[in-house]
C-alpha positions as CSV (number, residue, x, y, z in Angstrom):
1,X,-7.1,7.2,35.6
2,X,-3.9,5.6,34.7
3,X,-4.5,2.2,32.2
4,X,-2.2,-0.1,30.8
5,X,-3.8,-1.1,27.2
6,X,-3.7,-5.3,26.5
7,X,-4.8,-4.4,23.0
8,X,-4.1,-1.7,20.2
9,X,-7.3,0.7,20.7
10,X,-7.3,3.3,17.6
11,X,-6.8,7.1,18.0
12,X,-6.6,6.3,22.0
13,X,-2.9,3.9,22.4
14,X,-1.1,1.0,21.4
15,X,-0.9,-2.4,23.0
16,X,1.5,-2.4,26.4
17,X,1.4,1.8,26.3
18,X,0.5,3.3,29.8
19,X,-1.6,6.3,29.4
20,X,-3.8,9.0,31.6
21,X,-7.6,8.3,30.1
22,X,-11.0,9.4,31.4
23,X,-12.0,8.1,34.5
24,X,-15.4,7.0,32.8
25,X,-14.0,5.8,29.9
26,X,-11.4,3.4,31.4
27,X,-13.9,2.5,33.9
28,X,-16.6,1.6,31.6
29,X,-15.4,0.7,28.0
30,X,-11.5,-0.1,28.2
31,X,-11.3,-2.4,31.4
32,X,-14.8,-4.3,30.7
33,X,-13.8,-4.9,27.1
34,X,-10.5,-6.2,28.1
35,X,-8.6,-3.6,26.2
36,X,-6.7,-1.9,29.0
37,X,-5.8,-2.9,32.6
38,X,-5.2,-0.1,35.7
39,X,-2.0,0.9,35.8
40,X,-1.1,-0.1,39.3
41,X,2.6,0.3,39.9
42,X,3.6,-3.5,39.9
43,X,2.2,-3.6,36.5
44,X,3.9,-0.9,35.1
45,X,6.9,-2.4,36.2
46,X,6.0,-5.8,34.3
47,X,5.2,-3.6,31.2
48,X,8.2,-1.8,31.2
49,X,9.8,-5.2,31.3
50,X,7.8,-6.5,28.8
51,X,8.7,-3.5,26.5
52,X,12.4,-4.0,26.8
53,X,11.9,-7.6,25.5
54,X,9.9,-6.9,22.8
55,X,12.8,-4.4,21.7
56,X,15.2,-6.6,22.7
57,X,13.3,-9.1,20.3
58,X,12.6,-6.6,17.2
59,X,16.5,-5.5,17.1
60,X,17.3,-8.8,16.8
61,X,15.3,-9.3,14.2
62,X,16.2,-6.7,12.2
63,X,19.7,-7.6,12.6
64,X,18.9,-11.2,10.9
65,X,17.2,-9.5,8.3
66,X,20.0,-7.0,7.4
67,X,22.3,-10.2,7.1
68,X,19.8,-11.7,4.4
69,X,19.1,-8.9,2.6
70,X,23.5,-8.6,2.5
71,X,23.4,-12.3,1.9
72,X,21.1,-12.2,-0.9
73,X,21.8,-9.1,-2.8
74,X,22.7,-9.3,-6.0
75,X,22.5,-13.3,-6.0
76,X,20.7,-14.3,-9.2
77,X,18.3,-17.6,-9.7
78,X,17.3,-19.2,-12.5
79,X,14.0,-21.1,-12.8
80,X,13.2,-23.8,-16.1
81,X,9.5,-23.6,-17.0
82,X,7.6,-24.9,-19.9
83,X,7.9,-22.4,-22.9
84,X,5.7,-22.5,-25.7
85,X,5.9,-20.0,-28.6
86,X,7.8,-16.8,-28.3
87,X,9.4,-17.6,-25.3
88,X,5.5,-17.5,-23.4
89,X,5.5,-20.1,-20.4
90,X,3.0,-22.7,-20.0
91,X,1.7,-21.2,-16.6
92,X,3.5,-18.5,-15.0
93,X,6.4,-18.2,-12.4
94,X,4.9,-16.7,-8.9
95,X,6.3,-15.4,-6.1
96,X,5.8,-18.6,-4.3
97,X,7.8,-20.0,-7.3
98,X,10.5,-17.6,-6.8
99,X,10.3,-18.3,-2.6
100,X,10.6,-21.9,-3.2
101,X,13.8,-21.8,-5.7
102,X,15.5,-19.2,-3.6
103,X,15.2,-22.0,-0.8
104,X,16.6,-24.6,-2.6
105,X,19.6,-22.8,-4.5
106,X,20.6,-20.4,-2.3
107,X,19.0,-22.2,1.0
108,X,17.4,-19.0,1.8
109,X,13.9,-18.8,3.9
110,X,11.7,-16.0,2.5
111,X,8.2,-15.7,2.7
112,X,6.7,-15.2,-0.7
113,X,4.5,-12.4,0.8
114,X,7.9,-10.6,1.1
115,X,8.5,-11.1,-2.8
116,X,7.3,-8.0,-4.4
117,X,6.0,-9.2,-7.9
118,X,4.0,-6.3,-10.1
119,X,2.4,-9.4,-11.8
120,X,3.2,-13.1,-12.4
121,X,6.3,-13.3,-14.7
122,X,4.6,-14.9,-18.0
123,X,7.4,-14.7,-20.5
124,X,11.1,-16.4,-20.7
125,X,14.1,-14.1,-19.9
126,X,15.6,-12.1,-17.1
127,X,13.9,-10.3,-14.5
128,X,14.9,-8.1,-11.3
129,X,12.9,-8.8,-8.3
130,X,12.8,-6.6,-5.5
131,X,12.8,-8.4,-1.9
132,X,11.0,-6.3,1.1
133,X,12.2,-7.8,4.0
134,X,11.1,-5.5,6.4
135,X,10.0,-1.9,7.1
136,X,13.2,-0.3,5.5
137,X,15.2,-3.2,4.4
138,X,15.1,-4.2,0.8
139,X,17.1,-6.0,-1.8
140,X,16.7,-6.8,-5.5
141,X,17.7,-10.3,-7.3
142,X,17.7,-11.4,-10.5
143,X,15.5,-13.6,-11.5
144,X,16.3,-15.8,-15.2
145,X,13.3,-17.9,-16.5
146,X,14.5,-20.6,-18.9
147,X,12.7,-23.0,-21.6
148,X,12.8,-26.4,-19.9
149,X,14.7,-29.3,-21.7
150,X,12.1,-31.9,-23.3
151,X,12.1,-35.2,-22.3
152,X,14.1,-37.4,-24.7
């Protein structure tokens, strides 16, 4: 039995793949459960279509990303925290931190989920930061933590 699957189903196919499964098991797990549909040929049509746009969609994508990863390279930020003795902030800088200054300076969107951080930065000075912005699409910045001036 031919199935189109609505929903990722592990070790069997991924969501919008059409695939040849066991009569039985289409019949009495996949299509009750709402995971697949029968693959009638309308619907295979409408897939296929589907399939196209979600390409269409991801190339797209990928093609903004590549021109912020270009954009951003090398770009450098710096951030004024609270420093106590020996240069150790008050707090630390996060990547939400980092997110929020690259969107004000540079007027760059990243998600801070994309800012790869081994650990909060804790300490005053310079810092490279790697950027993932997708699967193979990366780009470092430098990132240079300064003692804020005191209010006079």
């Amino acid at each position: 039995m031919k199935v189109i699957f609505l929903e990722d189903v592990s070790n069997v196919g991924k969501a919008g793949q059409i695939k040849e499964v066991a009569d039985g098991y289409g019949k009495n797990f996949l299509i009750p459960r709402k995971l697949a549909m029968p693959a009638r040929p309308q619907d295979i049509h409408d897939v296929e279509a589907q399939i196209k746009a979600r390409a269409r969609i991801a190339a797209k994508t990928e093609a903004e990303m590549k021109a912020l990863a270009g954009e951003l390279e090398g770009k450098e930020i710096t951030i004024k925290a609270k420093v106590g003795q020996q240069e150790r902030l008050y707090g630390s800088i996060t990547s939400a931190d980092i997110a929020a200054s690259l969107k004000s300076t540079l007027g760059a969107m990243v998600d801070k989920r994309k800012i790869e951080l081994s650990e909060p930065i804790r300490q005053a000075g310079s810092y490279e930061v790697t950027i993932k912005l997708g699967k193979d699409i990366a780009t470092k910045i430098k990132v240079t933590v300064v003692a804020e001036e005191p209010a006079a």
